[in-house]
Backbone as JSON Lines, residues from 0, in Angstrom:
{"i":0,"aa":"X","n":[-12.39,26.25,23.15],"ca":[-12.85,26.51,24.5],"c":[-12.59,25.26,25.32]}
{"i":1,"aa":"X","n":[-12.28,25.51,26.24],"ca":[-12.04,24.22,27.12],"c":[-12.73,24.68,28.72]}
{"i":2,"aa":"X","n":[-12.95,23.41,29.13],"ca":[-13.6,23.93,30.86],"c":[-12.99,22.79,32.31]}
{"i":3,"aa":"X","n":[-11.79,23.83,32.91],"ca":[-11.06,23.16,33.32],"c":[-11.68,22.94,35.03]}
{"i":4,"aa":"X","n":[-12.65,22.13,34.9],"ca":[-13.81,21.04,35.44],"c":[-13.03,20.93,36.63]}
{"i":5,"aa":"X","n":[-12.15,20.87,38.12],"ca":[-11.9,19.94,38.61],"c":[-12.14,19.6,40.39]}
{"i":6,"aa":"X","n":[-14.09,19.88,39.73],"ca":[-15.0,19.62,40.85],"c":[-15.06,18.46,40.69]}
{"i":7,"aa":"X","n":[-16.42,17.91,41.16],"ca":[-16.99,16.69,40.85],"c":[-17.34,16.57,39.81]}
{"i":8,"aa":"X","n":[-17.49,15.18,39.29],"ca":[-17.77,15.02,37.82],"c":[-19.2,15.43,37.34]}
{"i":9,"aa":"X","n":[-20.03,15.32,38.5],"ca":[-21.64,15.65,38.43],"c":[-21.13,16.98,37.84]}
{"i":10,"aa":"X","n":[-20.72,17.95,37.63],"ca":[-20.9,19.3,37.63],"c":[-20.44,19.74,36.38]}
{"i":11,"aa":"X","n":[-20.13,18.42,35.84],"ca":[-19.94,18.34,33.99],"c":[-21.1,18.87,33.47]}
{"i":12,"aa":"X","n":[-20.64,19.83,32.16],"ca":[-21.36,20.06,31.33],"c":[-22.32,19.61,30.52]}
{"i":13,"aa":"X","n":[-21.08,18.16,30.1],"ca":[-22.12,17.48,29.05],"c":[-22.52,16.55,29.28]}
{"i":14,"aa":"X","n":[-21.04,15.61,30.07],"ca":[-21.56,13.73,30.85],"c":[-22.75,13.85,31.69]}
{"i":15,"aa":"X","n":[-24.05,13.07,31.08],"ca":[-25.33,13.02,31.56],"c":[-26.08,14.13,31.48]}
{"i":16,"aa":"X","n":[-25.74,14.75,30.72],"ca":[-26.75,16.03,29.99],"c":[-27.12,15.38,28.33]}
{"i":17,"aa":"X","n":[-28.44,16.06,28.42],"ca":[-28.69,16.33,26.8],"c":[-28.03,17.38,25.91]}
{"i":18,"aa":"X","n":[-27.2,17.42,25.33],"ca":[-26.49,18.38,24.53],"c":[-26.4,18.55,23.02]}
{"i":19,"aa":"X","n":[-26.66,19.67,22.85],"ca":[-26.87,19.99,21.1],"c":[-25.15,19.71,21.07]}
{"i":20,"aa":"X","n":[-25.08,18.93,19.77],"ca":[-23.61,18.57,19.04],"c":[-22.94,19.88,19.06]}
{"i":21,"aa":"X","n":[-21.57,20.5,19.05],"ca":[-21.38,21.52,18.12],"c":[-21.16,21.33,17.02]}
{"i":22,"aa":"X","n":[-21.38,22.38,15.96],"ca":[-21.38,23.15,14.56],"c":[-19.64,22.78,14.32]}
{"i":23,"aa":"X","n":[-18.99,23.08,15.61],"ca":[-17.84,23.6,14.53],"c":[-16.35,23.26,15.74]}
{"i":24,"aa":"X","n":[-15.26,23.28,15.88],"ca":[-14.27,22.55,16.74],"c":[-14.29,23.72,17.52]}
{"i":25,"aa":"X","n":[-14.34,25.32,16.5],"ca":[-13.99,26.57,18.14],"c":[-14.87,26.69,18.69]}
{"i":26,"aa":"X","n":[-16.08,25.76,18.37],"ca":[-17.37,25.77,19.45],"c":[-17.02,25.2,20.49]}
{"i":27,"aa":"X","n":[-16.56,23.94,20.47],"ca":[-16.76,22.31,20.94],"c":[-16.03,22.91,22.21]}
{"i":28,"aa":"X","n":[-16.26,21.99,23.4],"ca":[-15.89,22.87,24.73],"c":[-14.93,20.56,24.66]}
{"i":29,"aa":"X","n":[-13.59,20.75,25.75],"ca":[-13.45,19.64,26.07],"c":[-13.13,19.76,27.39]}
{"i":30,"aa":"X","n":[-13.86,18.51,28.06],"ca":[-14.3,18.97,29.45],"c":[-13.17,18.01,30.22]}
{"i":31,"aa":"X","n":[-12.65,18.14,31.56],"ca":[-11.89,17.59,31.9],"c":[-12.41,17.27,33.57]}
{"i":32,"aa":"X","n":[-11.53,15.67,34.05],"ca":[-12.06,15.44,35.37],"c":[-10.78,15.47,36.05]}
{"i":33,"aa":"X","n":[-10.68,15.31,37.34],"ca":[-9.89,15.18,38.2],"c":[-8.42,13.45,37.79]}
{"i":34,"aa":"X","n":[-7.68,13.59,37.78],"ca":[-7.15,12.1,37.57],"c":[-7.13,11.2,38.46]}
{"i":35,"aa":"X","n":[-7.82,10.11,39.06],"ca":[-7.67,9.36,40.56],"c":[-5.99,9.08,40.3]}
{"i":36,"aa":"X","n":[-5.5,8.93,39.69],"ca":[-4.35,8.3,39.76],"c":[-3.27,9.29,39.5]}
{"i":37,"aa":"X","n":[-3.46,10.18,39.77],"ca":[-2.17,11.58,39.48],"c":[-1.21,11.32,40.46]}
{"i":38,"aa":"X","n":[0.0,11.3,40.16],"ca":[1.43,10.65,40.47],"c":[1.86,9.74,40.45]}
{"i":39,"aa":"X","n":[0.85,8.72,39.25],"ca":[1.39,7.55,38.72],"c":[1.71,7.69,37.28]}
{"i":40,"aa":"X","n":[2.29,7.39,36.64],"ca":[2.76,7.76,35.12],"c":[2.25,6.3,34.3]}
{"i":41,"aa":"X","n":[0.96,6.81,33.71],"ca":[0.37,5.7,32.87],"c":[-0.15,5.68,31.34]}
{"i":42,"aa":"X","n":[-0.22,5.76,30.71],"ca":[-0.69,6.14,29.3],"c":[-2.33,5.37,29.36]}
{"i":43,"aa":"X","n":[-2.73,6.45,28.85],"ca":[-4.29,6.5,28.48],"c":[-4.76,6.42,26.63]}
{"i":44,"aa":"X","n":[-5.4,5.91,26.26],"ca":[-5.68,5.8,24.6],"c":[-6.99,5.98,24.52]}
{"i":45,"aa":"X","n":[-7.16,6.75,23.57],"ca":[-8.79,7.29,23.03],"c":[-8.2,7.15,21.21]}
{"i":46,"aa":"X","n":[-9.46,6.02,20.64],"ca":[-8.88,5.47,19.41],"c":[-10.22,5.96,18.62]}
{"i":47,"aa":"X","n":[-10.04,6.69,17.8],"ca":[-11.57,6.9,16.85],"c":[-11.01,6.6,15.27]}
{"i":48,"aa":"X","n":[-11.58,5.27,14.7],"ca":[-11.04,4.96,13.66],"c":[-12.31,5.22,12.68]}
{"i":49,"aa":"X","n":[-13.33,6.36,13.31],"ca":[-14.45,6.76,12.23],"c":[-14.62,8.16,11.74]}
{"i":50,"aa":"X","n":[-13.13,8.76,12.18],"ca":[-13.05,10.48,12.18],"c":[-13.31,10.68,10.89]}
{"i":51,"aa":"X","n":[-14.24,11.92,10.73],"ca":[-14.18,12.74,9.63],"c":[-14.31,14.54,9.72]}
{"i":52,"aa":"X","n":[-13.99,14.77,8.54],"ca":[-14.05,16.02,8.24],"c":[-14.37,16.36,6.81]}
{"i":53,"aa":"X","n":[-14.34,17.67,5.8],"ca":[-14.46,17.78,5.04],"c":[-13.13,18.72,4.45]}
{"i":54,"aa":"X","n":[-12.94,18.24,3.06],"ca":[-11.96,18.98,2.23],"c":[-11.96,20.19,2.21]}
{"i":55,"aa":"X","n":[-11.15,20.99,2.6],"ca":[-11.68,22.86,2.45],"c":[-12.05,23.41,1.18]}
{"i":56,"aa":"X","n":[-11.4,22.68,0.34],"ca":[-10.78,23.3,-1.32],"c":[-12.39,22.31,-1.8]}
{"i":57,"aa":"X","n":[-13.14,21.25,-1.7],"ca":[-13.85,20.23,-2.72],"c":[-15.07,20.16,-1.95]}
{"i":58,"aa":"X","n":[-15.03,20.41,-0.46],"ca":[-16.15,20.04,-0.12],"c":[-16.6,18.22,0.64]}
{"i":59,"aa":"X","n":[-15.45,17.55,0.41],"ca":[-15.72,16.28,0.09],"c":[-15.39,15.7,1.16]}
{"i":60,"aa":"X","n":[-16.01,14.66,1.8],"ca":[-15.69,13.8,3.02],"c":[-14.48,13.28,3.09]}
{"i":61,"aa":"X","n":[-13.51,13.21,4.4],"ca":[-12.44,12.54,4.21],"c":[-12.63,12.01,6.03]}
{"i":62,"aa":"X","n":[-11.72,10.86,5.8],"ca":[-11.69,9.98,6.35],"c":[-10.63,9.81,7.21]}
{"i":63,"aa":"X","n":[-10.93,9.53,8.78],"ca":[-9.33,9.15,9.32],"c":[-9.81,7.87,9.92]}
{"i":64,"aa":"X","n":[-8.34,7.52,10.6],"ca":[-8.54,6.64,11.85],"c":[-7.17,7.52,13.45]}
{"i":65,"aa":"X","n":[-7.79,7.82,14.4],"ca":[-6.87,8.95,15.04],"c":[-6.42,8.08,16.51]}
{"i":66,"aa":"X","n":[-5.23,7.95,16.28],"ca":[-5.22,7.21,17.62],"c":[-4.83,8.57,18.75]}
{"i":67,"aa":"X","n":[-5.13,8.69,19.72],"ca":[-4.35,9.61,20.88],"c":[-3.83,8.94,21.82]}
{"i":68,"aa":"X","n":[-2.36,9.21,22.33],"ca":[-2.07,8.41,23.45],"c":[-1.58,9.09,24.77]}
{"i":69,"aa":"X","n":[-1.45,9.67,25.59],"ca":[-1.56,10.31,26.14],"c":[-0.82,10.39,27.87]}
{"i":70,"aa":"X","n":[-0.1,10.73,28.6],"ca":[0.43,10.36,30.01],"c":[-0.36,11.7,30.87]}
{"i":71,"aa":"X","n":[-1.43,11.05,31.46],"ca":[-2.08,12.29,32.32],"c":[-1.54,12.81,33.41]}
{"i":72,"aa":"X","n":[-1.36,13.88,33.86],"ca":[-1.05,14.85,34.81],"c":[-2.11,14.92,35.92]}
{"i":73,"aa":"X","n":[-2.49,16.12,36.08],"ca":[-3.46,15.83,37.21],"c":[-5.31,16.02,36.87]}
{"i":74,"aa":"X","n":[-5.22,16.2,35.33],"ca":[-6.85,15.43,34.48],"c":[-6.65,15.0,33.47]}
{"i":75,"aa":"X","n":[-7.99,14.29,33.56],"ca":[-8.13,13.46,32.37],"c":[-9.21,14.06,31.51]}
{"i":76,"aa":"X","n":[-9.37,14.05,29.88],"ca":[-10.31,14.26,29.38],"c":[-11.09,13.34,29.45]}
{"i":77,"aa":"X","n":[-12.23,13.92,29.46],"ca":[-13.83,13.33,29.68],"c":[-14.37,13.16,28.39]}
{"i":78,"aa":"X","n":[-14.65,11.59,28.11],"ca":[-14.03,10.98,26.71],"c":[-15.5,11.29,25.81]}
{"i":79,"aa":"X","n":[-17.3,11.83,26.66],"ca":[-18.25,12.54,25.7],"c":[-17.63,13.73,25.48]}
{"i":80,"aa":"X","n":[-17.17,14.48,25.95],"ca":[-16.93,15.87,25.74],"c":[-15.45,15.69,24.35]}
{"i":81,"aa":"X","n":[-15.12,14.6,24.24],"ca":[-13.98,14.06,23.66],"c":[-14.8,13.8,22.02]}
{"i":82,"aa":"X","n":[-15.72,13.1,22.33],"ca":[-16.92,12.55,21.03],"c":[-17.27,13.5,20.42]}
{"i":83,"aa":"X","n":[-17.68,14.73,21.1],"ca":[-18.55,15.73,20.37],"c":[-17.68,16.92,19.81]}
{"i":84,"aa":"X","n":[-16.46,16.87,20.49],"ca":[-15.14,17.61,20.39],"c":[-15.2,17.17,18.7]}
{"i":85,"aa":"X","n":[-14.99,15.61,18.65],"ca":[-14.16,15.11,17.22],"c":[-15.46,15.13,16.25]}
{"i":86,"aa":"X","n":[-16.87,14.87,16.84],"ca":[-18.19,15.03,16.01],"c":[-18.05,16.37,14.99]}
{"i":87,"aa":"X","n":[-17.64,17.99,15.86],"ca":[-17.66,19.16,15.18],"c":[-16.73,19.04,14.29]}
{"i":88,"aa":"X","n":[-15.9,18.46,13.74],"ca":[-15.29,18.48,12.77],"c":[-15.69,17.89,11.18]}
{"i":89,"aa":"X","n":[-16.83,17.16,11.27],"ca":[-17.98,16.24,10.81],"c":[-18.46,17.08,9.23]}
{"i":90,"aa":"X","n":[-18.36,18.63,9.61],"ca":[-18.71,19.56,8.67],"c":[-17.44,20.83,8.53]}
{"i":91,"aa":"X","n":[-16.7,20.38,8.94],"ca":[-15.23,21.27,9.09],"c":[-14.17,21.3,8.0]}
{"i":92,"aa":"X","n":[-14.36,22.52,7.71],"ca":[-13.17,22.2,6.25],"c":[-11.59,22.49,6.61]}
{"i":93,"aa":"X","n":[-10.56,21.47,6.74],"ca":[-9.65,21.61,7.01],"c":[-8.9,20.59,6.38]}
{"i":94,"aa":"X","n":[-7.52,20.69,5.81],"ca":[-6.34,19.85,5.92],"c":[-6.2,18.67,6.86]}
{"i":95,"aa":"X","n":[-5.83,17.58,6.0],"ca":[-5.38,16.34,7.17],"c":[-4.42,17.0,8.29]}
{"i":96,"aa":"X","n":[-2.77,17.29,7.82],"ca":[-2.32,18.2,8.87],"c":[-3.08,18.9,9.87]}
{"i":97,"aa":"X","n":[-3.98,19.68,9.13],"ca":[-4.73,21.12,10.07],"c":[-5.33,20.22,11.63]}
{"i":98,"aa":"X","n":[-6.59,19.37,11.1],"ca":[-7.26,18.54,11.71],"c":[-6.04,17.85,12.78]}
{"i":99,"aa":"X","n":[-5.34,17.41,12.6],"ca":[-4.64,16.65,13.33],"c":[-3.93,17.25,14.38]}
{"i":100,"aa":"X","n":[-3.47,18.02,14.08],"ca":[-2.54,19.06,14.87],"c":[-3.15,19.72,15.88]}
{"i":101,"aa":"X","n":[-4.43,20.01,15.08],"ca":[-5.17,21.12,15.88],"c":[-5.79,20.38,17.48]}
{"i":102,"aa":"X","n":[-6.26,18.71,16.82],"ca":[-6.55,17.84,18.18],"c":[-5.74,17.85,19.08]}
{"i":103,"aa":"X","n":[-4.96,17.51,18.62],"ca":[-3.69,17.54,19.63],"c":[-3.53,18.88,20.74]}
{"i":104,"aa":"X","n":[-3.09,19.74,19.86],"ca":[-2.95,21.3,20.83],"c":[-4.56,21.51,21.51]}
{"i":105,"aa":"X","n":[-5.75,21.62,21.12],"ca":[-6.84,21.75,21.9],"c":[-6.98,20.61,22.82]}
{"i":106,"aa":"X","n":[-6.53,19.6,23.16],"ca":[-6.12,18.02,24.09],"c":[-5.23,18.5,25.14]}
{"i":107,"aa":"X","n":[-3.67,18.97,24.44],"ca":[-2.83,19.69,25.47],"c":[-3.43,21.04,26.59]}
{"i":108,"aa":"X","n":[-3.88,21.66,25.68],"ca":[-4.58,23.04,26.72],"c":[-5.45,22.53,27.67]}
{"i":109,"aa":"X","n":[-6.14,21.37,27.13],"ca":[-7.59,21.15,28.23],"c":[-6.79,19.91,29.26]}
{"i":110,"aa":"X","n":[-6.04,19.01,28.64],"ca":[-5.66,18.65,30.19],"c":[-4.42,18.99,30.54]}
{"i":111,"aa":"X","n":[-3.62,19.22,29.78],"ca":[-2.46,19.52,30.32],"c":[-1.68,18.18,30.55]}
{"i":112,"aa":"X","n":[-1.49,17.38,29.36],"ca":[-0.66,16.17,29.81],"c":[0.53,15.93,30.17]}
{"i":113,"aa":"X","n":[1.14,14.66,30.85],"ca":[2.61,14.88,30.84],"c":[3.56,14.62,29.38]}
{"i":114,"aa":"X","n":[2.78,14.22,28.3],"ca":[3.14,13.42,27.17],"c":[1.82,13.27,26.4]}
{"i":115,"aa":"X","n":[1.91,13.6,25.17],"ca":[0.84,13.14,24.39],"c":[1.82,13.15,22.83]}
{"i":116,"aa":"X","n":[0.84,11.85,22.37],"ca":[1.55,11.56,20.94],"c":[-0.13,11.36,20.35]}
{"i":117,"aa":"X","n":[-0.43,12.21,18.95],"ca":[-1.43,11.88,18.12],"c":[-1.06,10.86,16.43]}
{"i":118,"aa":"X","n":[-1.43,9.95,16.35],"ca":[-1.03,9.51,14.76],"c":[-2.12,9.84,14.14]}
{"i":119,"aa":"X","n":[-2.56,10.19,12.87],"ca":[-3.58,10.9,12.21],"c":[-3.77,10.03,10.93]}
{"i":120,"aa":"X","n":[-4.16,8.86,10.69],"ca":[-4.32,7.53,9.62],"c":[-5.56,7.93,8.63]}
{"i":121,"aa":"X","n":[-5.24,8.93,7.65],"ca":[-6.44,9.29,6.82],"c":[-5.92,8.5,5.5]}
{"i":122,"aa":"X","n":[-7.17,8.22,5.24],"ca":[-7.76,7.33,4.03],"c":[-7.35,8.45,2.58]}
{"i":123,"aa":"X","n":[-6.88,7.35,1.61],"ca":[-6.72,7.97,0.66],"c":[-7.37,9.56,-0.13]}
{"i":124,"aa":"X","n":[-7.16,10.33,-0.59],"ca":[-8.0,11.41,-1.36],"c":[-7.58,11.74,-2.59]}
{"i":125,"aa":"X","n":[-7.63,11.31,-3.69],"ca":[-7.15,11.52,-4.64],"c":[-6.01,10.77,-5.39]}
{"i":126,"aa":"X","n":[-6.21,9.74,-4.22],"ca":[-5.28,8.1,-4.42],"c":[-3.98,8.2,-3.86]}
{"i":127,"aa":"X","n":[-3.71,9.43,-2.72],"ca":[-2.62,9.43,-1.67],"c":[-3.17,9.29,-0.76]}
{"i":128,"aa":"X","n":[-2.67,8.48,0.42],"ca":[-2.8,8.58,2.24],"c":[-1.81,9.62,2.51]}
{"i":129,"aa":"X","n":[-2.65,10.09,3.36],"ca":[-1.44,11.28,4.49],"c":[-1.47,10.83,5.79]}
{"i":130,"aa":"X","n":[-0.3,10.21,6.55],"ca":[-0.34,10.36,8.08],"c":[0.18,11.19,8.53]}
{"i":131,"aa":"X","n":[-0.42,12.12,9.69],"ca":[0.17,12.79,10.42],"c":[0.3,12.68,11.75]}
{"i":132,"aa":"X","n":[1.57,13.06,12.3],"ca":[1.7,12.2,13.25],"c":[2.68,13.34,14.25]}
{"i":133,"aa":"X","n":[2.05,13.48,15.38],"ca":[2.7,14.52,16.57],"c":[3.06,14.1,17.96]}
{"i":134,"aa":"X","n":[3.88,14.51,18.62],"ca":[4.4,14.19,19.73],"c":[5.39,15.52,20.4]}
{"i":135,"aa":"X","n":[4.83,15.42,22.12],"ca":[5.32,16.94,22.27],"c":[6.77,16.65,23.26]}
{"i":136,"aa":"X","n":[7.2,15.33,23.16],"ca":[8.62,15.56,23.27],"c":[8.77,13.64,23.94]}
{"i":137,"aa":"X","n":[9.78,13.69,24.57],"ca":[9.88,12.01,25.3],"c":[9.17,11.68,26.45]}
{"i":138,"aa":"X","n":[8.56,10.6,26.73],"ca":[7.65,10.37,27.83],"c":[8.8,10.51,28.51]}
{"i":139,"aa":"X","n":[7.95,10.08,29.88],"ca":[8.63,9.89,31.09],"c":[9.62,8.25,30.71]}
{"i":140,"aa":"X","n":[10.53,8.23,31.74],"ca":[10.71,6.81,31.34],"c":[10.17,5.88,32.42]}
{"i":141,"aa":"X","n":[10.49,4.48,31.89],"ca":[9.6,3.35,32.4],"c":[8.32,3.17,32.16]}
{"i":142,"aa":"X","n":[7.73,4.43,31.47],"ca":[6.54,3.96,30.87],"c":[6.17,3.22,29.62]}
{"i":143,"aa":"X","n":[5.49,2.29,29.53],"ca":[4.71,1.32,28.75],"c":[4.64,1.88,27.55]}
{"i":144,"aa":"X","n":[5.01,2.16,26.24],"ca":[4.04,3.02,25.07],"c":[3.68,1.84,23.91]}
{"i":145,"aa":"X","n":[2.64,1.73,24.2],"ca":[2.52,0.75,23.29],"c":[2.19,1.18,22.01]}
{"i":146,"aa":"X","n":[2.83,0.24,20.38],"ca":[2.57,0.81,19.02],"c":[1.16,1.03,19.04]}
{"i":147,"aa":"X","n":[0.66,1.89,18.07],"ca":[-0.62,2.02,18.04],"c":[-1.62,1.17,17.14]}
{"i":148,"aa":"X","n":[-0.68,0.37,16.74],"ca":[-1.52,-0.66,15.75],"c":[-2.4,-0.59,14.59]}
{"i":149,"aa":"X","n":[-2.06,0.8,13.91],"ca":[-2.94,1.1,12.75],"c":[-1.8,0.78,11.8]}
{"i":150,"aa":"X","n":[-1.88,-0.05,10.55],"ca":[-1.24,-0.38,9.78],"c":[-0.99,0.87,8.71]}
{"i":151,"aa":"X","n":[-0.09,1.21,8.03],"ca":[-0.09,2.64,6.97],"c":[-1.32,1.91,5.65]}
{"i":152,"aa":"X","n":[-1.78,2.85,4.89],"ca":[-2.58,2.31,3.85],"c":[-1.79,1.65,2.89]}
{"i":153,"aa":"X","n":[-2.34,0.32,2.63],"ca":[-1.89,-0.48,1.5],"c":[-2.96,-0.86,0.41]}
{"i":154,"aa":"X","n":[-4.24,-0.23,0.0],"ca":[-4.59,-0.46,-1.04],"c":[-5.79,-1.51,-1.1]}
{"i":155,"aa":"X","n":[-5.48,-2.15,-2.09],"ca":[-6.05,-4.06,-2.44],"c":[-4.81,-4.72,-1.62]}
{"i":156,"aa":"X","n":[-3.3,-4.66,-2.09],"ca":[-2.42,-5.42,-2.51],"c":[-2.55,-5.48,-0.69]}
C-alpha cells in the first residue's frame, strides 16, 4: 500500500502520529512528500545496516545491512513511514533476494524515482553471504553516485 501524500506534510499519516508498527510489509503503507528540489537531479541515501527478517524455511533471524540510493522525481519518501515499512519485515518470512527486491519495487511505486539502485549486504546463514543488488537502469548523467561503502563479508580474516 502506498499513500501518494502530495499535500502538506502535516497531513501525513504517520510523521508525528502515534502509530501501531505493522505486522507485515503488505500492511506497511510508505508515505511520500512533495520534493522541494524537483528539477534538480540529486541522489538521496537511506542506509539501514540493522535490517532484519526471518528465514521462511527455519524460522531464524537473518540479518542485512540495505543501502538505497535513489534520484527523486517529484517525491520523496518520508524516511518514518520508511522505518516502519523495513520494521514489518522484523517477523517476515522471506528470501534475501525476496526481501530485497521487493524494497525496491514497493520504493519505486510510492515515489516514483528517476533512478534507484538497492545493495542488499546480508550476513552470513549457514556460512554463505548473499548480496543482492538492483538497479532500474542508468542515472541521469552528471550525477554524483557515490559507492555505497559496505564492504562484501569477509569473515575473521
Amino acid at each position: 500500500m502506498t499513500n501518494e501524500n502530495l499535500g502538506h506534510p502535516s497531513q501525513l499519516g504517520q510523521l508525528g502520529h502515534q502509530v501501531e508498527a505493522p505486522t507485515s510489509p503488505d500492511e506497511a503503507m510508505l508515505e511520500t512528500v512533495p520534493n522541494p528540489q524537483a528539477g534538480t537531479d540529486y541522489v538521496a541515501r537511506f542506509s539501514a545496516p540493522e535490517f532484519t527478517s526471518v528465514c521462511p524455511v527455519t524460522g531464524q533471524p537473518d540479518f542485512a545491512h540495505l543501502v538505497i540510493d535513489y534520484i527523486p522525481a517529484d517525491k520523496l519518501v518520508e524516511s518514518k513511514s520508511f522505518k516502519l515499512y523495513l520494521g514489518s519485515f522484523r517477523n517476515h518470512g522471506a528470501f534475501h533476494e525476496d526481501c530485497t527486491i521487493a524494497i525496491a519495487k514497493k520504493f519505486i511505486e510510492a515515489a516514483k524515482p528517476k533512478w534507484l539502485r538497492i545493495g542488499g549486504y546480508w550476513y552470513p546463514r549457514g556460512g554463505i553471504p548473499i548480496d543482492v543488488f538492483y538497479q532500474t537502469g542508468t542515472p541521469p548523467e552528471g550525477v554524483w553516485i557515490p559507492d555505497q561503502g559496505v564492504q562484501g563479508y569477509r569473515g575473521r580474516g
